[in-house]
C-alpha positions as CSV (number, residue, x, y, z in Angstrom):
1,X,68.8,167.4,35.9
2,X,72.2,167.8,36.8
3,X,74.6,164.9,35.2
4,X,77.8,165.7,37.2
5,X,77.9,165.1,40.6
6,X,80.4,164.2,42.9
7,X,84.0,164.1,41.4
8,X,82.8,165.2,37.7
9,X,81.2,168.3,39.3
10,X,83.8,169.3,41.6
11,X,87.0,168.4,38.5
12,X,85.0,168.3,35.1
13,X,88.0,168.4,33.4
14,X,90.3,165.7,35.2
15,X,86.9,163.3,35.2
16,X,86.5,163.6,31.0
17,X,90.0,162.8,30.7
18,X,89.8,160.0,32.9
19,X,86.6,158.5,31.3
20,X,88.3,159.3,27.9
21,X,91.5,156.9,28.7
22,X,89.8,154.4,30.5
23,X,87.5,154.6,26.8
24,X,91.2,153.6,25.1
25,X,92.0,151.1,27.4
26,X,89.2,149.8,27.0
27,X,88.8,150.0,23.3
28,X,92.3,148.2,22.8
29,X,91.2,145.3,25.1
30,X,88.3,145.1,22.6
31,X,90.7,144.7,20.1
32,X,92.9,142.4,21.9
33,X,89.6,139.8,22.9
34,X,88.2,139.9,19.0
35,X,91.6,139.0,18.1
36,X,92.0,135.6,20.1
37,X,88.7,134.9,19.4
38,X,87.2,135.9,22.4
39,X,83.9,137.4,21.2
40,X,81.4,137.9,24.6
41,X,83.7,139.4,27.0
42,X,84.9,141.5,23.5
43,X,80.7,142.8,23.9
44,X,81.1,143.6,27.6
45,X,84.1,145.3,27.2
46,X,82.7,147.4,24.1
47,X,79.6,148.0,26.3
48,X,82.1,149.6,28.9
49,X,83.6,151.9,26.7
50,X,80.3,153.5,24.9
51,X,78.8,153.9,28.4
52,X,82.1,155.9,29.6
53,X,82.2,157.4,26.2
54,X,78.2,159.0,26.9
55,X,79.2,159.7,30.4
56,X,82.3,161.8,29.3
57,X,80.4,163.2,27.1
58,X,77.3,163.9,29.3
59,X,79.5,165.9,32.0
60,X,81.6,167.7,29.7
61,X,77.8,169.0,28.3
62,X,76.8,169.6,31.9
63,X,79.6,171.4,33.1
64,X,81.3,173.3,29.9
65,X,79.6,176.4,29.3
């Protein structure tokens, strides 16, 4: 099964390095949330990063040879 379609097929490259700063930003907010105390949206927020984490890393499998 093909994991990139659409934009991460047709740009691999500019895709991982999108889903890898949107993985920052979204890290930093999880930093930013745990430190006012702020601890469920800190878990959806963390959630959001791993998934674009695996997805980065899922196309950059897919498409890298």
């Amino acid at each position: 099964m093909n994991m990139a379609l659409g934009f991460d097929g047709r740009h691999p490259r500019a895709a991982i390095i999108i889903r890898v700063l949107v993985t920052a930003w979204l890290l930093a907010l999880t930093g930013i949330l745990l430190a006012d105390g702020y601890w469920g949206w800190a878990l959806v927020t963390i959630a959001g990063a791993v998934a674009n984490a695996v997805l980065a890393y899922r196309v950059s499998r897919a498409t890298m040879r």
